[in-house]
Backbone as CSV, one residue per row, in Angstrom:
resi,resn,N_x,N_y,N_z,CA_x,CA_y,CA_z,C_x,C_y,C_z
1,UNK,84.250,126.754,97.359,85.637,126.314,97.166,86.532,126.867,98.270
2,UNK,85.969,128.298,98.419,87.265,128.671,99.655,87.369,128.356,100.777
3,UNK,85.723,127.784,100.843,85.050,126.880,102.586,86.193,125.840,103.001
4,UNK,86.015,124.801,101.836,86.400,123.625,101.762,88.124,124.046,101.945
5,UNK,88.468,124.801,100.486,90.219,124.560,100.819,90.693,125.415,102.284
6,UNK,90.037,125.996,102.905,89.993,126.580,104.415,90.029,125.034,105.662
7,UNK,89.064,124.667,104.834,88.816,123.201,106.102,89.904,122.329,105.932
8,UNK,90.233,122.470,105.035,91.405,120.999,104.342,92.731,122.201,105.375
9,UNK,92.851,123.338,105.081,94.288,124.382,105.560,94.076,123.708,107.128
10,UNK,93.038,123.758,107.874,92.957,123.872,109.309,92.948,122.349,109.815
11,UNK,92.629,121.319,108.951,92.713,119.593,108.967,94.134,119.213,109.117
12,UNK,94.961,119.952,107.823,96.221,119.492,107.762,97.231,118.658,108.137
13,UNK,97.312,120.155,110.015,98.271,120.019,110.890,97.826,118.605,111.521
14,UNK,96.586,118.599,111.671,95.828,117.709,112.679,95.991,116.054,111.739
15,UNK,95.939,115.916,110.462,96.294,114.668,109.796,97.978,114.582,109.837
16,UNK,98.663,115.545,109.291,100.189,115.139,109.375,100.511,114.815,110.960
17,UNK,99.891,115.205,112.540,100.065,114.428,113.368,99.611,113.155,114.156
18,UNK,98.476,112.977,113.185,98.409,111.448,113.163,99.105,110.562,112.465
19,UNK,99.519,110.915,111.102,100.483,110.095,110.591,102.004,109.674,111.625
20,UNK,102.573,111.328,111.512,103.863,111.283,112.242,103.710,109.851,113.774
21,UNK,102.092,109.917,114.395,102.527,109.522,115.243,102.285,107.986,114.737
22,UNK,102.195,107.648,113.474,102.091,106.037,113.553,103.300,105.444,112.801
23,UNK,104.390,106.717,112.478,105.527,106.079,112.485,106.047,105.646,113.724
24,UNK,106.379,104.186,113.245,107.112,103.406,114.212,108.410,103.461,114.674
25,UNK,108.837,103.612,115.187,110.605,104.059,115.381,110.895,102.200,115.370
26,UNK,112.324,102.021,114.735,113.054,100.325,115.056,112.978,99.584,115.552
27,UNK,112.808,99.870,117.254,112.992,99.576,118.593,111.775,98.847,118.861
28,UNK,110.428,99.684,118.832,108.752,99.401,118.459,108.400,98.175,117.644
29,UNK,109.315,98.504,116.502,108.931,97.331,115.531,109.245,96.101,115.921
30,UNK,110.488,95.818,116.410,111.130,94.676,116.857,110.423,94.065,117.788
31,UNK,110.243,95.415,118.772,109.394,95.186,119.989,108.070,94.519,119.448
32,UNK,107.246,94.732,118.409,105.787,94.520,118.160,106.042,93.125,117.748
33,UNK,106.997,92.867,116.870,107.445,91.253,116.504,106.996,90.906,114.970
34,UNK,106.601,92.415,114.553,105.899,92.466,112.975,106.055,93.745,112.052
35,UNK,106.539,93.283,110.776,107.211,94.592,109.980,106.146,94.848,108.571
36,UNK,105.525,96.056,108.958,104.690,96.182,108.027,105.264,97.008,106.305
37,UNK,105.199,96.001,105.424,105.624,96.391,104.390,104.994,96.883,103.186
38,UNK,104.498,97.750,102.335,103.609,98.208,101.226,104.547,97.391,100.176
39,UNK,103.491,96.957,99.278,103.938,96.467,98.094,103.094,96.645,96.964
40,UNK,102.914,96.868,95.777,102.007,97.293,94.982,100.990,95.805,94.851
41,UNK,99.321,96.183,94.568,98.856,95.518,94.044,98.497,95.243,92.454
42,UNK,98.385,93.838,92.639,98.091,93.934,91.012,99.455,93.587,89.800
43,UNK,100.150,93.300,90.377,101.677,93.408,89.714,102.796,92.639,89.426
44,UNK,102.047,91.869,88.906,103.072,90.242,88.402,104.075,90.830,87.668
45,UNK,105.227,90.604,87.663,105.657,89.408,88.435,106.226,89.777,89.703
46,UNK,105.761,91.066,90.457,106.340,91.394,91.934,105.604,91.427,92.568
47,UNK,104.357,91.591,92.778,103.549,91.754,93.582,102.403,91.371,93.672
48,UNK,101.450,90.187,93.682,99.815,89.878,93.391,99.727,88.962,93.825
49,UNK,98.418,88.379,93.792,97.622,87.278,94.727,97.198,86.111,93.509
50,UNK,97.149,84.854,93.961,97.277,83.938,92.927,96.717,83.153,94.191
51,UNK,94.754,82.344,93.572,94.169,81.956,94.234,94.274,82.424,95.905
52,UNK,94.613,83.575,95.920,94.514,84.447,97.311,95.858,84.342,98.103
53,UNK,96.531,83.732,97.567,97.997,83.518,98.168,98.788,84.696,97.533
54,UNK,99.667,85.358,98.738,100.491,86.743,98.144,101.549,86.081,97.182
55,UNK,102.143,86.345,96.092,102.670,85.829,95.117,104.111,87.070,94.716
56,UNK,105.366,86.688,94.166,105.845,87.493,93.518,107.535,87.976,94.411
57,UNK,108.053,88.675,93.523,109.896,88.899,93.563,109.178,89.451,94.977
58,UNK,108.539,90.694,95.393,108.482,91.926,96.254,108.280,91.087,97.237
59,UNK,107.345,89.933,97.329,106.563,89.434,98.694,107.681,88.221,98.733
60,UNK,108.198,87.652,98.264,109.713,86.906,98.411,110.330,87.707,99.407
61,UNK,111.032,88.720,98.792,112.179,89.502,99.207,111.560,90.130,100.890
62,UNK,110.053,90.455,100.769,109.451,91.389,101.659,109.896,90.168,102.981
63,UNK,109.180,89.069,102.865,109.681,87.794,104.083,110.952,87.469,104.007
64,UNK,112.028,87.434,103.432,113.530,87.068,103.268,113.953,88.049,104.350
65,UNK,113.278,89.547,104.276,113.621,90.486,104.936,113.371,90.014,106.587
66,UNK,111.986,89.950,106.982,111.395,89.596,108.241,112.372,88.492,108.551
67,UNK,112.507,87.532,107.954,113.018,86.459,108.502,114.515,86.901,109.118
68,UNK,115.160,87.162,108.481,116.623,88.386,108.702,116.260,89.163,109.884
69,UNK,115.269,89.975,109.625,115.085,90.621,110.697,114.956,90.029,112.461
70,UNK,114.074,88.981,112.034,113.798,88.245,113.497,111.941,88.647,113.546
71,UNK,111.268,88.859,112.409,109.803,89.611,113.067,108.896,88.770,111.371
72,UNK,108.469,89.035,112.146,106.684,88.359,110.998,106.411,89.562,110.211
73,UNK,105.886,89.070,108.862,105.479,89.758,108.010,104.435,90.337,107.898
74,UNK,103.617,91.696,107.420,102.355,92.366,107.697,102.400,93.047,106.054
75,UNK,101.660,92.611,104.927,101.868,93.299,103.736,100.834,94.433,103.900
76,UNK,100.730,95.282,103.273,100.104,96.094,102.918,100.096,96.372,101.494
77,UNK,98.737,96.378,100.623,98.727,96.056,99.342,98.599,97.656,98.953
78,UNK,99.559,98.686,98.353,98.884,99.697,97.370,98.078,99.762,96.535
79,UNK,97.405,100.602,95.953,97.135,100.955,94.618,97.509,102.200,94.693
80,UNK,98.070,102.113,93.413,99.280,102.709,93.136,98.264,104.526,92.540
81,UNK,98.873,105.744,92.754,97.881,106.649,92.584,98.889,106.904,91.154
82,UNK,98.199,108.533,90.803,98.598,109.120,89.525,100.336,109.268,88.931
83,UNK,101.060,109.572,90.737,102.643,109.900,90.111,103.061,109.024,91.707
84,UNK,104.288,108.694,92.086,104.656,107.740,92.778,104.915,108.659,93.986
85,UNK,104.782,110.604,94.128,105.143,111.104,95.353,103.666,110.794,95.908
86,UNK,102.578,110.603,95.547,101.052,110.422,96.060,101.085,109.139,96.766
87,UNK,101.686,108.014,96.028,101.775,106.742,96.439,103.282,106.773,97.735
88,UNK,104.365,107.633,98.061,105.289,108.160,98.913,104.003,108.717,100.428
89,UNK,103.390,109.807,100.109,102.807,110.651,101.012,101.724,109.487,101.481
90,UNK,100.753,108.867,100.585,100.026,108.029,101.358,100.433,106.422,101.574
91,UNK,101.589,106.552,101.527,101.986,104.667,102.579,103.060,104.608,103.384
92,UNK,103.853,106.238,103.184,104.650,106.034,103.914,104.643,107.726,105.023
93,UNK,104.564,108.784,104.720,104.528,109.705,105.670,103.252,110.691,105.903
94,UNK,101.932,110.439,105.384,101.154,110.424,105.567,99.910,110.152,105.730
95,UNK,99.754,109.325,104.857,98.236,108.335,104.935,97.040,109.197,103.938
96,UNK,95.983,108.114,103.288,95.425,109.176,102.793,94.228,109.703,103.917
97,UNK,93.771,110.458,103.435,92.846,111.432,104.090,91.504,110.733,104.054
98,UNK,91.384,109.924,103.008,89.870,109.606,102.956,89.416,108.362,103.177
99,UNK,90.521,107.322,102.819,90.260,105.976,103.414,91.415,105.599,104.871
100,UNK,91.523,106.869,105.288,92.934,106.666,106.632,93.468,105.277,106.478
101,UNK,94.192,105.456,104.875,95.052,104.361,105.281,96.154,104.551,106.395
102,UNK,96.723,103.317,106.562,97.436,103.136,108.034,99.177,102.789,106.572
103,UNK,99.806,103.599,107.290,100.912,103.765,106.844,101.783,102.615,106.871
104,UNK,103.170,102.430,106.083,104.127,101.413,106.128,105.298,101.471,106.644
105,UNK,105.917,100.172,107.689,107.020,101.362,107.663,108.031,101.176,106.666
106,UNK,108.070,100.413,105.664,108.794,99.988,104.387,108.255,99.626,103.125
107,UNK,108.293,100.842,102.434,107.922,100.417,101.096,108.691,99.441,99.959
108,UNK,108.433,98.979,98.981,109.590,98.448,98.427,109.325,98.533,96.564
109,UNK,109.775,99.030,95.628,109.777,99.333,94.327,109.773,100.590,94.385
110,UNK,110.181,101.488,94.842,110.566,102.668,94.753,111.955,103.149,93.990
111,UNK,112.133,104.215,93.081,113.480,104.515,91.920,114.289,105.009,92.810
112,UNK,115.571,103.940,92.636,116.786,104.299,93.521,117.141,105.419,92.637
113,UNK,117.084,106.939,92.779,117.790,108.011,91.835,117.665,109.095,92.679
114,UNK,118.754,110.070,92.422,119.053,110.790,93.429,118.449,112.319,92.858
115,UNK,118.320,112.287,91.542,117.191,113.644,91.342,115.823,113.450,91.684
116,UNK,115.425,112.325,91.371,114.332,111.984,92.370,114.024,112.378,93.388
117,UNK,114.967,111.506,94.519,114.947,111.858,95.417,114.770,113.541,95.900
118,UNK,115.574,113.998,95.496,115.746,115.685,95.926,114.746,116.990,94.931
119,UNK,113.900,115.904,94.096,113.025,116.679,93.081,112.559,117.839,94.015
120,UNK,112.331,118.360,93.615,111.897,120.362,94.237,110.393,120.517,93.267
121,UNK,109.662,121.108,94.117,108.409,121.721,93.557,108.617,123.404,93.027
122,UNK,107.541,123.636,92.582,107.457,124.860,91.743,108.174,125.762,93.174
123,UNK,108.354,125.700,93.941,108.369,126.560,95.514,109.721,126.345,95.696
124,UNK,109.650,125.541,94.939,111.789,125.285,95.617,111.827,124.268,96.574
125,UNK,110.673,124.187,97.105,111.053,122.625,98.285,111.375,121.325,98.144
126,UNK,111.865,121.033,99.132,112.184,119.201,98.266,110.266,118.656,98.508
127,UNK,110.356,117.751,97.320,108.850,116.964,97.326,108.691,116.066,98.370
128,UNK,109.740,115.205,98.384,110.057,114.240,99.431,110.768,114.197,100.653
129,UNK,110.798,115.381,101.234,111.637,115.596,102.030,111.312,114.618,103.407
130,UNK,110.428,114.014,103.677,110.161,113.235,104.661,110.170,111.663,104.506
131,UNK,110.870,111.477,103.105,111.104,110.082,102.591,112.600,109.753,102.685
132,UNK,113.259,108.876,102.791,114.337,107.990,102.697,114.219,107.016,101.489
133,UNK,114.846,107.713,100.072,115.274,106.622,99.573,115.860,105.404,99.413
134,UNK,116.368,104.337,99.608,117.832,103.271,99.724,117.420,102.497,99.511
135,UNK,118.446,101.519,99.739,118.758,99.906,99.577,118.359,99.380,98.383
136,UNK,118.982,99.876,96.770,118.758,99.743,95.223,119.237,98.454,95.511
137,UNK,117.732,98.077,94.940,118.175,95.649,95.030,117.993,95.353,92.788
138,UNK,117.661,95.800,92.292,117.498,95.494,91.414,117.448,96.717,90.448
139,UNK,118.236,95.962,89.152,117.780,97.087,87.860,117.525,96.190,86.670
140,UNK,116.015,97.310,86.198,114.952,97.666,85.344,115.142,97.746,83.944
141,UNK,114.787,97.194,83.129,114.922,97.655,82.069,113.394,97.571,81.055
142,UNK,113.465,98.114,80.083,112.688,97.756,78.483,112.906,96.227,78.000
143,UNK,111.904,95.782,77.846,111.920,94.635,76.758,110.554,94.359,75.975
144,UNK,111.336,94.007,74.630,110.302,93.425,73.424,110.454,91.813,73.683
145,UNK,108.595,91.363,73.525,108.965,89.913,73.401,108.183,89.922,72.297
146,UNK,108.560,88.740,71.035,107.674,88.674,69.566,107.380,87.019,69.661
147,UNK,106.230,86.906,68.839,105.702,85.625,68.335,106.769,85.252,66.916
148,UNK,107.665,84.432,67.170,108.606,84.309,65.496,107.924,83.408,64.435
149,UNK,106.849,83.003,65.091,106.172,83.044,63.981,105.611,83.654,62.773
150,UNK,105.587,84.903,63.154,104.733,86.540,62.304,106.236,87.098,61.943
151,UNK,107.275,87.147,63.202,108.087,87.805,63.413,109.539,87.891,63.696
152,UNK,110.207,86.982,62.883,110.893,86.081,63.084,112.275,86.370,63.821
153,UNK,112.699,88.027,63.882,113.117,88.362,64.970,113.233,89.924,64.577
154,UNK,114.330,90.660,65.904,113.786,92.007,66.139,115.062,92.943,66.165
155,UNK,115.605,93.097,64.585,116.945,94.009,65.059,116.531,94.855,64.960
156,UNK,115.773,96.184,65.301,114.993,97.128,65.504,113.950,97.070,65.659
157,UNK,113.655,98.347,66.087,112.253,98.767,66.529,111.597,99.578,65.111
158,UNK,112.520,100.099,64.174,111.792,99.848,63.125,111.037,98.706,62.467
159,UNK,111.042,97.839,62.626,109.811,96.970,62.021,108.940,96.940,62.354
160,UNK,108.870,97.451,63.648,107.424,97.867,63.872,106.366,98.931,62.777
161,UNK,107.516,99.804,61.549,106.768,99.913,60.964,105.934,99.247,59.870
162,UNK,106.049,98.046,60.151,105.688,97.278,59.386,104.814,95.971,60.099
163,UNK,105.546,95.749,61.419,104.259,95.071,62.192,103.844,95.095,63.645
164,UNK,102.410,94.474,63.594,102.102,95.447,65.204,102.540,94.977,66.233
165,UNK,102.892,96.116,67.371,103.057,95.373,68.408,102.111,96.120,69.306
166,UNK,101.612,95.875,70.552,100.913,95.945,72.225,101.958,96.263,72.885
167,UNK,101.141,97.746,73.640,102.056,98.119,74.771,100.745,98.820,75.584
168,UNK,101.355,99.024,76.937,100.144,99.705,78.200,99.622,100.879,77.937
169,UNK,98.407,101.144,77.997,98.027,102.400,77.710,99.122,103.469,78.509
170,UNK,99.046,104.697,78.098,99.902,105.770,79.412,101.344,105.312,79.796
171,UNK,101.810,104.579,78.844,103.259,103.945,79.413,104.545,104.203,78.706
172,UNK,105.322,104.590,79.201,107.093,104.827,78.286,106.603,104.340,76.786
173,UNK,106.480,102.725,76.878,106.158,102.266,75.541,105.328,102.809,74.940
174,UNK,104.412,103.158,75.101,103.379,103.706,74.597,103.862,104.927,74.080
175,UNK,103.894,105.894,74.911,104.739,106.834,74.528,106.337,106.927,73.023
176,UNK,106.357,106.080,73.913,107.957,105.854,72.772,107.780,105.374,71.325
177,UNK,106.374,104.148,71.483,106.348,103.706,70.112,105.703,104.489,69.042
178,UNK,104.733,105.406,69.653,104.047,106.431,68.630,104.766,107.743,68.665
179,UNK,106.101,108.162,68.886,106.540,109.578,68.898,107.932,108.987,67.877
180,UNK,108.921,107.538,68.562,110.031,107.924,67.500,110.312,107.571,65.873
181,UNK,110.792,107.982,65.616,111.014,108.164,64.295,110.177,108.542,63.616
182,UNK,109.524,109.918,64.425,108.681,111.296,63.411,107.532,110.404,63.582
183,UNK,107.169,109.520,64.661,106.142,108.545,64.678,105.053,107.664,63.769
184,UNK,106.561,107.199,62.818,106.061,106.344,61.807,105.895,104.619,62.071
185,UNK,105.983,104.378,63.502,105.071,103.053,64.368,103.699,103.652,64.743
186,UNK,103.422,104.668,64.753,102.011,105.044,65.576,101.123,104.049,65.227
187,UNK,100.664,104.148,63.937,99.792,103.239,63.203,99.640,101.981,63.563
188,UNK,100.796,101.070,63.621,100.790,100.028,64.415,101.257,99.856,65.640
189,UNK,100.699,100.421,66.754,100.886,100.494,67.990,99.515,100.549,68.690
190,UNK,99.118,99.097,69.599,98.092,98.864,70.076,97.618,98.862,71.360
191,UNK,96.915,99.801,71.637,97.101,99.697,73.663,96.256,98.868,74.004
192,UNK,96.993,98.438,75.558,95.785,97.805,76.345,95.853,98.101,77.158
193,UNK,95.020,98.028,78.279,95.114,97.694,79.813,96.495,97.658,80.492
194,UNK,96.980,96.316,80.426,98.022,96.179,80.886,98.541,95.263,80.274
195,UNK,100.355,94.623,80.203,101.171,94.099,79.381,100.482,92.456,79.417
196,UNK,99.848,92.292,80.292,98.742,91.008,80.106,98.585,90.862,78.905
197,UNK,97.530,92.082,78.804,96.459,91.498,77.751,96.978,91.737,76.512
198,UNK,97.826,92.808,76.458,99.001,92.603,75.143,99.388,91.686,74.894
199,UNK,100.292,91.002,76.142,100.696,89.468,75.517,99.856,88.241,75.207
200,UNK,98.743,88.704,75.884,97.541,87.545,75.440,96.832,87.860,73.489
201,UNK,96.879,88.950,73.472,96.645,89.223,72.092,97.620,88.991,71.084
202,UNK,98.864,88.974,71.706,100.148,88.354,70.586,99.646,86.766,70.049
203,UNK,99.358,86.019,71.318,99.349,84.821,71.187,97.964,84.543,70.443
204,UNK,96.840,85.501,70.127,96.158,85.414,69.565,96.185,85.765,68.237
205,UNK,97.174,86.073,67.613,97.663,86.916,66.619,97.184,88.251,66.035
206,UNK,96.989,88.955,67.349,96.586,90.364,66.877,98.120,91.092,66.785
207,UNK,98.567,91.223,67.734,100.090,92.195,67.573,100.955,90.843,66.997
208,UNK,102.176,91.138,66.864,102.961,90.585,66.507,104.316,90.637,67.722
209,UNK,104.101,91.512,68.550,105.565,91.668,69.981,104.416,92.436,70.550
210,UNK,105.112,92.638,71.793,104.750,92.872,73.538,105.924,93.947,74.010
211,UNK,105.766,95.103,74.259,106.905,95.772,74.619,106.748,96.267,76.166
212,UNK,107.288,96.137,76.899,106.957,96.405,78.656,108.067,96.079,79.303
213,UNK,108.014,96.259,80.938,109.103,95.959,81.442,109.682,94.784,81.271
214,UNK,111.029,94.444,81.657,111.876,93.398,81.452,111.071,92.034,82.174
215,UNK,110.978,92.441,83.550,110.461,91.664,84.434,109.093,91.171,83.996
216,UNK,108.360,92.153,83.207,106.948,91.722,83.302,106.673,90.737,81.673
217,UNK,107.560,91.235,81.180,107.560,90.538,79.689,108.557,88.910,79.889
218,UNK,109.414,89.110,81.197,109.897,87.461,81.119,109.227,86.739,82.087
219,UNK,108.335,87.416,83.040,107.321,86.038,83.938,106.210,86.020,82.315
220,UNK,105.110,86.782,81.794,104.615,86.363,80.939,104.974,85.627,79.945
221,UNK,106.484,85.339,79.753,107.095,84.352,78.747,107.323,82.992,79.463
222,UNK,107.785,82.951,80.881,107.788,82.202,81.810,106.352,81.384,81.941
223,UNK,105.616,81.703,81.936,104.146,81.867,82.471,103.568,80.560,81.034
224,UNK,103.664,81.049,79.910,102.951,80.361,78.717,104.186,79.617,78.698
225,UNK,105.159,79.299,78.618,106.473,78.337,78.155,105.882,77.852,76.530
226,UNK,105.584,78.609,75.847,105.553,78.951,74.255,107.180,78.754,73.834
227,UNK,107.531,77.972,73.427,109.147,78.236,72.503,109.204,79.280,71.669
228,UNK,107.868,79.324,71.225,107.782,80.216,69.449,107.440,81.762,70.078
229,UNK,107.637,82.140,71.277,107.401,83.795,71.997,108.908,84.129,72.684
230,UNK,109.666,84.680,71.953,110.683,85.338,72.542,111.643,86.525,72.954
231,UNK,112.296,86.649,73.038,112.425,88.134,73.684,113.655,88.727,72.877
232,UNK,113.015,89.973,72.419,114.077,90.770,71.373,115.261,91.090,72.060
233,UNK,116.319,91.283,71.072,118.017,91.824,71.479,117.968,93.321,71.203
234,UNK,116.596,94.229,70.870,117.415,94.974,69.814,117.920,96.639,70.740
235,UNK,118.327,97.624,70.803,118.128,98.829,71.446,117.003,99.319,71.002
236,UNK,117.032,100.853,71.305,116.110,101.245,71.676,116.550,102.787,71.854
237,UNK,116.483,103.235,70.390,117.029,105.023,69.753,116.226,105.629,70.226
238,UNK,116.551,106.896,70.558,115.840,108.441,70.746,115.423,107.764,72.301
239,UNK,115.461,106.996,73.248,114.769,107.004,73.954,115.814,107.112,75.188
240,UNK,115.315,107.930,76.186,115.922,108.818,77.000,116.358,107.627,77.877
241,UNK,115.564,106.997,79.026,116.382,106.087,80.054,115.770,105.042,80.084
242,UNK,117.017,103.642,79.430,116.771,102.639,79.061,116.841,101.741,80.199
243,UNK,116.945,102.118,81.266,117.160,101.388,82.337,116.908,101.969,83.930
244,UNK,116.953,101.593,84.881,117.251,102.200,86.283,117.006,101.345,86.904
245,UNK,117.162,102.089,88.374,117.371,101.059,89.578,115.868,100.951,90.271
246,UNK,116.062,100.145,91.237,114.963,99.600,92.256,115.737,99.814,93.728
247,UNK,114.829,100.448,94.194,115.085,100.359,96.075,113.874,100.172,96.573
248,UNK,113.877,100.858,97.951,112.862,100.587,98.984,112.895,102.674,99.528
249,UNK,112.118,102.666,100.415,111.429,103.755,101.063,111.660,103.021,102.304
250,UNK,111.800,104.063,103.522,111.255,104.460,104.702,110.496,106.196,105.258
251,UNK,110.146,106.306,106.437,110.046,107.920,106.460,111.430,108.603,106.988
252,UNK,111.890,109.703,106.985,113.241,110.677,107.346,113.093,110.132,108.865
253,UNK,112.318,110.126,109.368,112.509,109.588,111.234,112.854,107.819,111.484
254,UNK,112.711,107.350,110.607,112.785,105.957,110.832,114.270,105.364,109.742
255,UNK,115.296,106.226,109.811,116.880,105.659,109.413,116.989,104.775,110.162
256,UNK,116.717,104.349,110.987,117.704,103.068,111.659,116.931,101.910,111.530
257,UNK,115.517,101.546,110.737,115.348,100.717,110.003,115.708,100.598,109.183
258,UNK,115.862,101.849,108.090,116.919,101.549,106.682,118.441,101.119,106.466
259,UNK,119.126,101.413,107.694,120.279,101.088,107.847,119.935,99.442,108.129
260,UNK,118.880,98.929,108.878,119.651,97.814,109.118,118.681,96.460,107.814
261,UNK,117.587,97.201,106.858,116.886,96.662,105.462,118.906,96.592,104.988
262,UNK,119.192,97.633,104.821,119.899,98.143,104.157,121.117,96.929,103.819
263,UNK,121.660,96.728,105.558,122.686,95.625,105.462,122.233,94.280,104.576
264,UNK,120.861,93.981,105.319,120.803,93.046,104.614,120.314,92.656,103.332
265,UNK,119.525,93.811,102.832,120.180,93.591,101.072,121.324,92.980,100.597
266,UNK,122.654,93.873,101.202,123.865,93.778,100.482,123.925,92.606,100.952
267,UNK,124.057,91.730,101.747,124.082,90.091,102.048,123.676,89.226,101.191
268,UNK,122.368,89.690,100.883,121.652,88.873,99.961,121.878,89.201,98.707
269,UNK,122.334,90.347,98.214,123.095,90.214,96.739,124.399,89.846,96.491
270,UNK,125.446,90.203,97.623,126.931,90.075,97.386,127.045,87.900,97.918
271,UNK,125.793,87.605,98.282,125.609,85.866,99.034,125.196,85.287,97.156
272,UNK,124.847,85.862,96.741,123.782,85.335,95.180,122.376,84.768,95.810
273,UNK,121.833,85.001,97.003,120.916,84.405,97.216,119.612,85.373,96.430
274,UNK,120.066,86.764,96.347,118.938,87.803,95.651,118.537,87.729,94.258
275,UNK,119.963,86.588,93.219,119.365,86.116,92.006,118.823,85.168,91.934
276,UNK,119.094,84.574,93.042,118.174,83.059,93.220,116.929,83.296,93.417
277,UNK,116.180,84.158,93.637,114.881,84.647,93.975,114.493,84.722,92.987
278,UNK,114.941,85.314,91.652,114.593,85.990,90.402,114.532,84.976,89.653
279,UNK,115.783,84.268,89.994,115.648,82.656,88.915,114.517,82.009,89.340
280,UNK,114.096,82.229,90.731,113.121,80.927,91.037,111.743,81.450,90.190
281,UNK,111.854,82.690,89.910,110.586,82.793,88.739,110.581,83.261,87.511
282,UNK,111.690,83.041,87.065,112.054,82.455,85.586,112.444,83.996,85.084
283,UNK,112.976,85.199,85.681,113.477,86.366,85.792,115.055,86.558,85.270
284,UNK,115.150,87.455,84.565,116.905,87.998,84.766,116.931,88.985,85.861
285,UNK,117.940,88.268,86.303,118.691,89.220,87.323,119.861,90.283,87.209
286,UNK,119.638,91.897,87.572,120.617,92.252,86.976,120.883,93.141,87.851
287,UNK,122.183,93.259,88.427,122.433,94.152,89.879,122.590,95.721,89.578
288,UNK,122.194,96.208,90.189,121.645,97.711,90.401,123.144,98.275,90.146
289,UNK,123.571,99.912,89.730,124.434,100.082,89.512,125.767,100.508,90.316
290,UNK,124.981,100.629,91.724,125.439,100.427,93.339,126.863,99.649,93.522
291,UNK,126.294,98.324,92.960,126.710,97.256,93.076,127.548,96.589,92.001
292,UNK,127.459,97.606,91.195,128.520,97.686,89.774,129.637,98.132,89.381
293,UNK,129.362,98.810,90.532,130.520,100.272,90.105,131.780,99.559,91.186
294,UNK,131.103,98.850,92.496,132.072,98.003,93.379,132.701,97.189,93.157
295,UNK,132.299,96.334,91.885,132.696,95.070,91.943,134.223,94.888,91.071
């Protein structure tokens, strides 16, 4: 063990200056004529491949960007690791170590939040100190969608003690539906995989609602155009943050790409062309709180 974490101490320097040097500075990029962007894989309704074609809000917005920009698009697909500073260090300021991925110079679904941002490790350091948060294009929320057939609608999340619903293994929901109220939903609370196959089991009549993100619970409602699957009004007690924002990433050396992502966000939200994106796939659009507090 002490071989190895010795070899990894003396590797380090020598990987953080290969990364550093494949950040691109602005100038480069423009110059190259191509803007390489990370976007998660796997991730309807923002991000995935549909018969091999890139699909989704992220890969929309990712070319809306290029095109603005003046440069061609280059995706780079994540998989996404355990906590989102792993998925920070390997796509945007360092790369991983074992499959040398090749870095981005713009990520995009990253939490516009400013404790985030400045989170500190057990050491006192910032975690991210070589990241650039900005340009919050969208906000996030919770949503229940139910079959009203079983369920005929949803002024609480108490009825869940009474009928089941599907949520992601390891997820807020998950979490939330078996802890509140002294966790008398546990019982009926069914995991899966992912909010897919939850909603595919509603329609089979195993659960009775689908609880997951906003976005991902209205393309899957989008998706089946079922009349009889719809999407609850109700809140959502004891539960800490019912909402947040969406931005993008760059690395701390590359600001003067974020400044100029940056402008043109605000174009494309303060134009309405950024809800038109969301409408075109059957999405609510709901502006980040940036853009709330201005208006």
């Amino acid at each position: 063990m002490t071989r190895r974490l010795l070899c990894w101490l003396l590797c380090l320097p020598l990987l953080i200056g290969q990364a550093l040097a494949q950040t691109r500075e602005f100038d480069d990029i423009i110059d190259s004529g191509f803007l390489k962007v990370a976007v998660y894989n796997d991730f309807a309704p923002y991000s995935y491949r549909e018969d091999g074609e890139p699909r989704g809000i992220d890969v929309v917005l990712a070319r809306t960007l290029t095109e603005k920009l003046g440069v061609s698009l280059e995706l780079i697909w994540m998989m996404p690791g355990e906590k989102l500073d792993d998925d920070l260090r390997n796509y945007i300021w360092l790369g991983h170590y074992l499959r040398k991925q090749e870095i981005a110079d713009l990520m995009l679904r990253v939490p516009y939040d400013r404790a985030f941002s400045y989170k500190r490790n057990e050491l006192g350091e910032v975690v991210n100190e070589l990241v650039v948060m900005f340009g919050p294009y969208q906000r996030e929320r919770w949503l229940v969608a139910h079959d009203t057939r079983r369920l005929e609608e949803v002024p609480s999340v108490a009825v869940f003690g009474y009928h089941p619903i599907g949520v992601e293994i390891d997820s807020v929901p998950s979490f939330y539906m078996t802890s509140v109220f002294g966790g008398r939903m546990s019982a009926n609370t069914h995991h899966f995989h992912n909010p897919g196959q939850a909603f595919a089991a509603m329609q089979k009549g195993e659960v009775d609602a689908v609880m997951a993100m906003r976005g991902e619970v209205e393309h899957l409602l989008h998706k089946t155009g079922d009349p009889q699957l719809k999407p609850g009004v109700n809140a959502y007690p004891e539960m800490g943050r019912q909402y947040w924002d969406i931005g993008m990433a760059v690395h701390e050396a590359n600001r003067q790409l974020a400044y100029a992502v940056d402008d043109v966000i605000e174009d494309l939200i303060r134009s309405g062309e950024m809800e038109r994106i969301y409408q075109a796939e059957g999405l609510t659009y709901e502006l980040p709180g940036l853009y709330q507090e201005v208006q």
